[in-house]
C-alpha positions in Angstrom: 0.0 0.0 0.0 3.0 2.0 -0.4 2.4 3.0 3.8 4.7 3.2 6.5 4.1 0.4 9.1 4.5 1.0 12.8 5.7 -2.2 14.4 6.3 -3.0 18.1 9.9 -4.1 19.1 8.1 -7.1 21.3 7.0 -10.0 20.0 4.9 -10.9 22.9 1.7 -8.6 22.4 -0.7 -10.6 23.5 0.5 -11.5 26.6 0.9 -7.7 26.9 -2.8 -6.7 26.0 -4.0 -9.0 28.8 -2.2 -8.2 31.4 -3.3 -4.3 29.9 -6.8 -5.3 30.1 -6.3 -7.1 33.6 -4.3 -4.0 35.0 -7.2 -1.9 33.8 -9.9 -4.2 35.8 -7.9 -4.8 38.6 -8.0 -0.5 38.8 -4.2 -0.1 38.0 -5.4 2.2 35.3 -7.8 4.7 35.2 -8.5 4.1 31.4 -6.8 2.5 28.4 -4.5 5.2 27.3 -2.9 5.1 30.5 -2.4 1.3 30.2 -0.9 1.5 27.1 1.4 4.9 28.1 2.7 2.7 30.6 2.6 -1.1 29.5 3.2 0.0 25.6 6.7 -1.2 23.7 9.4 0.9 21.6 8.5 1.2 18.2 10.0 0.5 14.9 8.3 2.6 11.7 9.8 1.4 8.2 9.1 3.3 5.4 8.2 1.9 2.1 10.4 1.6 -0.5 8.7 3.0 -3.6 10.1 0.0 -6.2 8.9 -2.5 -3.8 5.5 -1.2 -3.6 4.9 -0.8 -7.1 6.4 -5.0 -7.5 3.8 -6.0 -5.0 1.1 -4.0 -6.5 1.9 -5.6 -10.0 2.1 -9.2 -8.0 -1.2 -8.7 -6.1 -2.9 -7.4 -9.7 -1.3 -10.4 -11.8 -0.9 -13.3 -9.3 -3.1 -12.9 -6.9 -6.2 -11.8 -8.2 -6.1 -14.0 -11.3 -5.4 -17.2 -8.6 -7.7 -16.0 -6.5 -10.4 -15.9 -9.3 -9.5 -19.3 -10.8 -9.7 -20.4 -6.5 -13.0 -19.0 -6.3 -14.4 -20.7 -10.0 -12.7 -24.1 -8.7 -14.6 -23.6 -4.9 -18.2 -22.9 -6.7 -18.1 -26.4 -8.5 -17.5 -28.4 -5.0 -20.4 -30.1 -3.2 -20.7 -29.7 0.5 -20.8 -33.7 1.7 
């Protein structure tokens, strides 16, 4: 899409949005933005590379979307047993 992407440094984010969501019912938090102001990782943005987008976007409109076509002809002929 040609977008930065904002990704967390932790790979362990949903272990993290629990214990968010349990600090926030236990009333360690006052409201969500707090949680996440304290619990929240670093950040990583990477920006997109212009010639990468525009090979993904010629992928996604020439493999994909034909596949996925040809998938969905394929899907429509199969009987439920």
């Amino acid at each position: 899409m040609g977008l930065p992407v904002v990704r967390p440094l932790s790979e362990e984010l949903s272990a993290r949005g629990a214990g968010m969501v349990a600090a926030l019912g236990a009333g360690i938090f006052h409201n969500v933005q707090e949680a996440v102001e304290s619990m929240a990782s670093e950040t990583k943005t990477v920006q997109p590379v212009p010639a990468d987008a525009e090979h993904y976007v010629h992928l996604y409109r020439e493999v994909y979307l034909p596949g996925l076509a040809s998938c969905h002809k394929i899907s429509a002929t199969l009987r439920a047993s």
